[in-house]
C-alpha positions in Angstrom: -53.6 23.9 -16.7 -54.8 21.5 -13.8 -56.6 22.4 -11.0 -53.8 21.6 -8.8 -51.0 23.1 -10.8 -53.4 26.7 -10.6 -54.2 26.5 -6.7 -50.4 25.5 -6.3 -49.7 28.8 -8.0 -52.3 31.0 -6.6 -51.0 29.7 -2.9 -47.3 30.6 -3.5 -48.3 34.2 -5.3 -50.6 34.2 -1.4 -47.6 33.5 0.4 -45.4 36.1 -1.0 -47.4 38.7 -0.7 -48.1 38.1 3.0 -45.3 36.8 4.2 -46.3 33.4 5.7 -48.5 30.1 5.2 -50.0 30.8 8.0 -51.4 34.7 6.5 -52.4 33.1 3.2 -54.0 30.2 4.3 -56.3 32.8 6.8 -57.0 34.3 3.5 -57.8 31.3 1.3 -59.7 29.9 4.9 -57.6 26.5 5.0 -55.3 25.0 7.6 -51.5 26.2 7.1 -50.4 22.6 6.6 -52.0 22.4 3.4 -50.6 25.6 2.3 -47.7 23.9 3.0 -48.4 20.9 1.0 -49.3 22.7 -1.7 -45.7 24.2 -1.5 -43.7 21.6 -1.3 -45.5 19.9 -4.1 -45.0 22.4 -6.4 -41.3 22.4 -5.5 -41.2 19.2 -6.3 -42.9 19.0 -9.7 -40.9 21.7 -10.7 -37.8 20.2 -9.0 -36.1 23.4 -7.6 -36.4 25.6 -4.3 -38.3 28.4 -4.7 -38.1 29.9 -1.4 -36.9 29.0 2.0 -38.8 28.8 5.0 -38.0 30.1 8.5 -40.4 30.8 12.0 -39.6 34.6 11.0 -39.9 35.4 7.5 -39.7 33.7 4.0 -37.0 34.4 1.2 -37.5 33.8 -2.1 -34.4 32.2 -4.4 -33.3 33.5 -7.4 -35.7 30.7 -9.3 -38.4 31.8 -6.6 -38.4 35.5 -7.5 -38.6 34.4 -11.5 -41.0 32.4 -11.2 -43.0 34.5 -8.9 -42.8 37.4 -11.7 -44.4 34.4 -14.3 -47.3 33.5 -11.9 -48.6 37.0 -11.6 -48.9 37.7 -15.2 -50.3 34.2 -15.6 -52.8 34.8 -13.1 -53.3 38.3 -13.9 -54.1 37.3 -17.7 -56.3 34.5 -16.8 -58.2 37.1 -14.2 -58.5 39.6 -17.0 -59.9 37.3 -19.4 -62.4 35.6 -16.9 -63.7 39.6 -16.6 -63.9 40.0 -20.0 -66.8 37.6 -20.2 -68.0 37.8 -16.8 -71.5 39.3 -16.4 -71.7 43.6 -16.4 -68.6 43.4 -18.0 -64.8 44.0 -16.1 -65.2 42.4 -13.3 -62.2 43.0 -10.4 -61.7 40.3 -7.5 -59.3 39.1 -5.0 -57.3 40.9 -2.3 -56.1 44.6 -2.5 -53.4 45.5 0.2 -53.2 49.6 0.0 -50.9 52.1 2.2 -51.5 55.8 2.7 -49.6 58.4 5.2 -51.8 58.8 8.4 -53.4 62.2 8.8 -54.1 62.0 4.4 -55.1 58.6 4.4 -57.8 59.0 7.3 -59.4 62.2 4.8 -58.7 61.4 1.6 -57.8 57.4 1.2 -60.2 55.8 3.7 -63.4 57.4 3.2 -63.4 56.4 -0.6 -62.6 52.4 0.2 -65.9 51.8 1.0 -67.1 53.4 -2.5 -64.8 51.3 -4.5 -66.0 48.4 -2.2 -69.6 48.9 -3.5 -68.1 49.0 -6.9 -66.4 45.7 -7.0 -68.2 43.5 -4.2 -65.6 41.0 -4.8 -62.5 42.8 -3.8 -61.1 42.7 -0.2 -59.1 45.4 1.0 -56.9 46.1 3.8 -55.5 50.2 4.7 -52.4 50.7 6.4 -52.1 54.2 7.4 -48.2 55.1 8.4 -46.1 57.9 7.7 -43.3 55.7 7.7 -41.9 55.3 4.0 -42.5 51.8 3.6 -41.6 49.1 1.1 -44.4 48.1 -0.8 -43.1 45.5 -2.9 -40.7 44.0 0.1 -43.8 44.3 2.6 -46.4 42.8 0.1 -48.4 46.4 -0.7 -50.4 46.5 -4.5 -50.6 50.4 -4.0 -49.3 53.2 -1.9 -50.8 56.9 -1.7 -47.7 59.2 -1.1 -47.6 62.8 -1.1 -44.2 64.8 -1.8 -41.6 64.5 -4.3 -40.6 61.0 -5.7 -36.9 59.8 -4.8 -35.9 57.9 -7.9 -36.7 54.5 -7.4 -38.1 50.9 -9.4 -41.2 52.0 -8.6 -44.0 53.1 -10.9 -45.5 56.3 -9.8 -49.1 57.9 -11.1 -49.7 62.1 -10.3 -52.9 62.3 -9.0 -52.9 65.5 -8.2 -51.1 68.9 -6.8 -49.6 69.3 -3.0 -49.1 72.8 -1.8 -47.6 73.7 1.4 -47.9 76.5 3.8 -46.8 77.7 6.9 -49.1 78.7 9.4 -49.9 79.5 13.4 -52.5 80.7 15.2 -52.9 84.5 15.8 -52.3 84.0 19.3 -49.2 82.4 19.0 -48.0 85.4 15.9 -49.4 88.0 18.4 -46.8 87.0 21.2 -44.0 86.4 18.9 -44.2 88.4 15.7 -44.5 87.1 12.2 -41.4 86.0 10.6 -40.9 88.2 7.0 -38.0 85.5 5.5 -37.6 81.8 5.9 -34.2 83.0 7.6 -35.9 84.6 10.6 -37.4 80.5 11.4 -34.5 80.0 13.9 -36.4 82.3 16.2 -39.4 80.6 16.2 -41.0 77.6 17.7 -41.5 75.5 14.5 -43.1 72.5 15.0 -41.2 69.4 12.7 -41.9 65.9 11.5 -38.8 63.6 13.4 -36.5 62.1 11.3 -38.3 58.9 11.1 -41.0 60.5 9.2 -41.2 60.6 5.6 -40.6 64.4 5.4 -36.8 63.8 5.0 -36.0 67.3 3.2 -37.2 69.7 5.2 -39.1 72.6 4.4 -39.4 74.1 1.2 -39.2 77.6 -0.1 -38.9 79.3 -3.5 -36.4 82.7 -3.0 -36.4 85.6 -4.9 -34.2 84.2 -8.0 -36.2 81.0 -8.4 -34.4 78.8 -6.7 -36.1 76.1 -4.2 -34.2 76.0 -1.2 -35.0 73.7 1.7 -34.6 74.4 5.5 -34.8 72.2 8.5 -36.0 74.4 11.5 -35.8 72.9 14.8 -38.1 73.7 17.8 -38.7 72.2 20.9 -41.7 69.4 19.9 -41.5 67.2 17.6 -43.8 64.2 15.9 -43.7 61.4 13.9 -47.6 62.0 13.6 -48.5 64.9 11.1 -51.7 65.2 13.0 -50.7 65.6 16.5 -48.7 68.9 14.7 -52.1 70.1 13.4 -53.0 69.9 16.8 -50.3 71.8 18.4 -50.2 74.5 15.9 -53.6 74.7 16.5 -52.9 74.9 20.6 -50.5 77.7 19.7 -47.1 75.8 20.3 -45.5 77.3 16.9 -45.3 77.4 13.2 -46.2 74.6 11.4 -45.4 73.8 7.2 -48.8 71.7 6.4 -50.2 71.0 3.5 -53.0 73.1 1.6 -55.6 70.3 2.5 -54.7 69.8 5.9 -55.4 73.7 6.9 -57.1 75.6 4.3 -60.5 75.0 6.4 -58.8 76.7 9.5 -57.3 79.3 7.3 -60.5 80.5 6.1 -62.3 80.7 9.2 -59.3 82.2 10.9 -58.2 79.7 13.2 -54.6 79.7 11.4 -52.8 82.6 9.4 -50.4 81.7 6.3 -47.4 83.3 6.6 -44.2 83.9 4.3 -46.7 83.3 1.4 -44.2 85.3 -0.8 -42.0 82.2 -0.6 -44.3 79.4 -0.7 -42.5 77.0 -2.8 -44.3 75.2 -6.5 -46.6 72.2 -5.7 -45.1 68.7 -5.2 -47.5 65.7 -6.4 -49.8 63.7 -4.2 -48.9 59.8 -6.4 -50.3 56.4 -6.4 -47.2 54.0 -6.4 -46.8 50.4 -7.4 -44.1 47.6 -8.1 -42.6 47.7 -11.1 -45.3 44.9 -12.9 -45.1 44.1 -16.7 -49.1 42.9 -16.3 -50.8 45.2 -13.1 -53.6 43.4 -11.3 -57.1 44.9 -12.8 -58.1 45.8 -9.2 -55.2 47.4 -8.7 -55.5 49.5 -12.2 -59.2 50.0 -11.3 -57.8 51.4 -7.9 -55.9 53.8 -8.9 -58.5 55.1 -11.8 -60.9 55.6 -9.4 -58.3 57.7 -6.9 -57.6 59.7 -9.7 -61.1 60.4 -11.2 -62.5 61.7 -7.5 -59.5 64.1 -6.6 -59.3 65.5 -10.3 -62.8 66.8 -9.2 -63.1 70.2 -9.5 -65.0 70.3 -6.1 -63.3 67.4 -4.4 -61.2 69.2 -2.5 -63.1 71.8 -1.0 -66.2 69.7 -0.2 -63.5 67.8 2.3 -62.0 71.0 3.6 -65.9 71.9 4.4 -66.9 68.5 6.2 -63.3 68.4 8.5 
């Protein structure tokens, strides 16, 4: 393969994932107009349109999107196989685009970037920390870190580890109010709730008597699209709030927060790494995702972070 046939490839695999010349040529540190050279050259050699241009976005054709499928694998295999001989052994490079939900991506996504950083020098990364549900593969995302069941979907989903949910308030706020003995008694309390453009889209979940998982949707007067900014008004005494185990336990323990209806406390959903559905996944991406799995299946992992927040 020529040298211009690869950087012709490696450029248009840059512009998908980013969305415009102008973002992949930043990245490759050249003027947009020879991205766009390098485009329309490789158009023309292979005499078809691969994608069409506008100011706002870029859409791939139907050729585009099959032969953006080949250049990843192509480029993958050649990547792999340059690491194979590469000194120290696998050896991960190039960009690694990664999304996480806000308040769990600022404790348990970002601190452990800058680890895998040290690991693999040669791989830049960028965090986007939303608690939109967003599309990874239409947005140009290798990885997302999601927490709560999986909607079926064409993406490919890894467990990393157990969610559990609980809800909680302060003692002031249980002490004014009284402490709510079913998940039917919730209308009568303040309960604090993700809006509807947050990724909580079910509601709150709790296991009944019979086994059964049934999920409510309590209302309240405040509501967030911020899972933190709920923390903090639980914490403020403004209601009852369903958080996650890793979010609270700290408070729990030192008896800033109470757990109630702990009878009904429903079975752990999953915390998952997610990816587009790829015949041949990047080895950063694969090294990614190992090395999320390997620190939260620490025994200690957990509890060390609930110590430090």
């Amino acid at each position: 393969m020529s040298q211009d046939k690869l950087k012709q490839m490696e450029s248009f695999v840059a512009v998908v994932a980013r969305g415009s010349l102008t973002a992949a040529a930043h990245v490759e540190g050249v003027a947009p107009a020879i991205i766009g050279r390098r485009m329309d050259a490789l158009e023309e050699r292979l005499g078809v349109k691969l994608m069409v241009r506008t100011t706002r976005r870029i859409t791939l054709t139907h050729e585009g999107s099959a032969f953006l499928e080949d250049c990843q694998r192509l480029l993958s295999d050649l990547a792999n196989a340059e690491a194979s001989v590469s000194a120290g052994g696998v050896k991960a490079s190039g960009h690694l685009r990664i999304t996480a939900p806000a308040g769990f991506g600022r404790r348990h996504v970002a601190p452990l970037i800058p680890r895998f950083y040290e690991r693999h020098p040669e791989v830049t990364i960028s965090l986007n920390l939303s608690d939109r549900v967003i599309d990874i593969a239409g947005e140009g995302f290798d990885c997302a870190v999601r927490v709560g069941d999986m909607p079926d979907s064409s993406l490919v989903s890894v467990r990393m580890a157990d969610n559990r949910r609980l809800c909680v308030a302060t003692p002031d706020y249980l002490a004014r109010h009284g402490v709510p003995r079913s998940p039917a008694d919730l209308p009568r309390f303040h309960c604090l709730t993700l809006s509807s453009d947050a990724s909580q889209t079910r509601g709150w979940a709790f296991q009944m008597p019979g086994g059964e998982v049934n999920y409510l949707k309590p209302a309240g007067p405040l509501d967030c699209s911020d899972g933190q900014v709920l923390h903090d008004w639980c914490l403020a005494g403004y209601g009852i709030a369903w958080r996650s185990t890793w979010e609270v336990e700290a408070e729990v323990a030192a008896g800033k927060l109470v757990a109630v209806l702990e009878e009904f406390t429903a079975p752990p959903n999953g915390i998952y790494a997610v990816f587009p559905q790829r015949k041949h996944m990047p080895l950063r991406v694969r090294l990614w995702i190992e090395f999320l799995k390997d620190h939260y299946a620490m025994p200690d992992y957990w509890q060390a972070v609930a110590r430090q927040s």
